[in-house]
C-alpha positions in Angstrom: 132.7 173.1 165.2 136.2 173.7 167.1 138.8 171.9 167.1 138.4 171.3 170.8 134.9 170.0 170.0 135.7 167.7 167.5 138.6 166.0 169.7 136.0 165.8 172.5 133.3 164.1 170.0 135.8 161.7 169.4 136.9 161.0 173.0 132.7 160.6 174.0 132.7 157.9 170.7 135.5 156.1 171.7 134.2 156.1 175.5 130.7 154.6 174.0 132.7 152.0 172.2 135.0 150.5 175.3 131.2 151.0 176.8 129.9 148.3 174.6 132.6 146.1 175.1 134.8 146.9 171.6 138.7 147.1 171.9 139.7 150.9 170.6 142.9 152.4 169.5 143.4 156.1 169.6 145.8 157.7 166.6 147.0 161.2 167.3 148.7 163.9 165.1 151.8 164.6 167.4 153.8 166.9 164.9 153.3 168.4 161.4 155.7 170.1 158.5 155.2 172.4 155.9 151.3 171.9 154.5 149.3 169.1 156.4 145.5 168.8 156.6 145.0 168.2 160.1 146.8 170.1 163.2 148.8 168.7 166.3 146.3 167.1 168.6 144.0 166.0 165.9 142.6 162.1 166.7 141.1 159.3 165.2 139.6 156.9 167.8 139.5 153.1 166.4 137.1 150.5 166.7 137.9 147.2 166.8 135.1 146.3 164.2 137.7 148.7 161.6 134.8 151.8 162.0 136.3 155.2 163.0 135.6 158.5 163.6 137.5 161.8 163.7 140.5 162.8 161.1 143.9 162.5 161.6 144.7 163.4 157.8 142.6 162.3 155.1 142.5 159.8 152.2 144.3 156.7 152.1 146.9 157.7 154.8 143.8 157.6 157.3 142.8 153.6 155.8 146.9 153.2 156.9 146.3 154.6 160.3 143.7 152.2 160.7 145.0 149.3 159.8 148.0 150.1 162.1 145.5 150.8 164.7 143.7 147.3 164.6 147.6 146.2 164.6 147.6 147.9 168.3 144.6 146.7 169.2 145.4 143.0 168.5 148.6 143.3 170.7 150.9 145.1 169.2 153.4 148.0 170.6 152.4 151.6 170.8 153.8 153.1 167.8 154.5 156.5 165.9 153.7 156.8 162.0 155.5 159.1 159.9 154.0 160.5 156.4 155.8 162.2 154.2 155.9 163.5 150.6 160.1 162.5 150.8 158.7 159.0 151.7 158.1 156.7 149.3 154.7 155.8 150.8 153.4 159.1 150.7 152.3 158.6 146.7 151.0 155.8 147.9 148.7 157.1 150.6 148.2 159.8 149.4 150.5 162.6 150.9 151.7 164.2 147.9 150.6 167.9 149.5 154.5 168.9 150.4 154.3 168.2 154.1 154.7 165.7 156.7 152.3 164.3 159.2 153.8 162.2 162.1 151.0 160.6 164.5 151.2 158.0 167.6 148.4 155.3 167.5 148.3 153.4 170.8 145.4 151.1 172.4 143.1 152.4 174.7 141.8 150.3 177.8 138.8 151.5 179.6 
C-alpha cells in the first residue's frame, strides 16, 4: 500500500466515523528531523470513543497523540506536538531513534 492510499483509508475511516455521529480529531505529521518512522503528511484520524487508525509515529508517542487528540475533541485549541530525542519526553514516549517528529492534531467537523 502507498503512502497516498493509506492517508486516503484514513480520510474514508474518519468520514465513516463523523457518519455515525462520533466527534474525530485528525493528527498530522507536519515536519520531521534526522530518523523518524513516519513521513510529512502521515495521519492518524481520532475517534471520540479513543479508537484510531493510521500512524503518525509509533509506540507510546502515538497513545500521546491520542490523548491530545480527545483533548481537541472535547474543546480544546488546535495544537502542534513536538517529539524529540533532545526532549525530555521523548524517553518517555518512546522517541529515543535520533530524530524529531512535530505533528498538528486538530478537530474535524463534518
Amino acid at each position: 500500500m502507498t503512502e497516498r492510499e493509506a492517508m486516503r483509508d484514513v480520510l474514508e475511516e474518519a468520514s465513516r466515523w463523523l457518519d455515525d455521529g462520533h466527534r474525530v480529531a485528525l493528527a498530522t505529521v507536519v515536519q520531521t528531523w534526522g530518523s523518524s518512522p513516519r513521513q510529512p503528511g502521515s495521519q492518524l484520524a481520532v475517534r471520540d470513543d479513543g479508537l484510531f487508525a493510521g500512524s503518525v509515529s509509533g509506540g507510546c508517542v502515538e497513545g500521546r497523540v491520542v490523548e491530545q487528540a480527545l483533548e481537541v475533541m472535547q474543546g480544546g485549541d488546535p495544537r502542534v506536538l513536538t517529539f524529540a530525542v533532545s526532549n525530555e519526553e521523548a524517553w518517555d514516549v518512546g522517541l529515543a531513534c535520533g530524530g524529531e517528529v512535530q505533528i498538528f492534531v486538530e478537530a474535524v467537523t463534518p
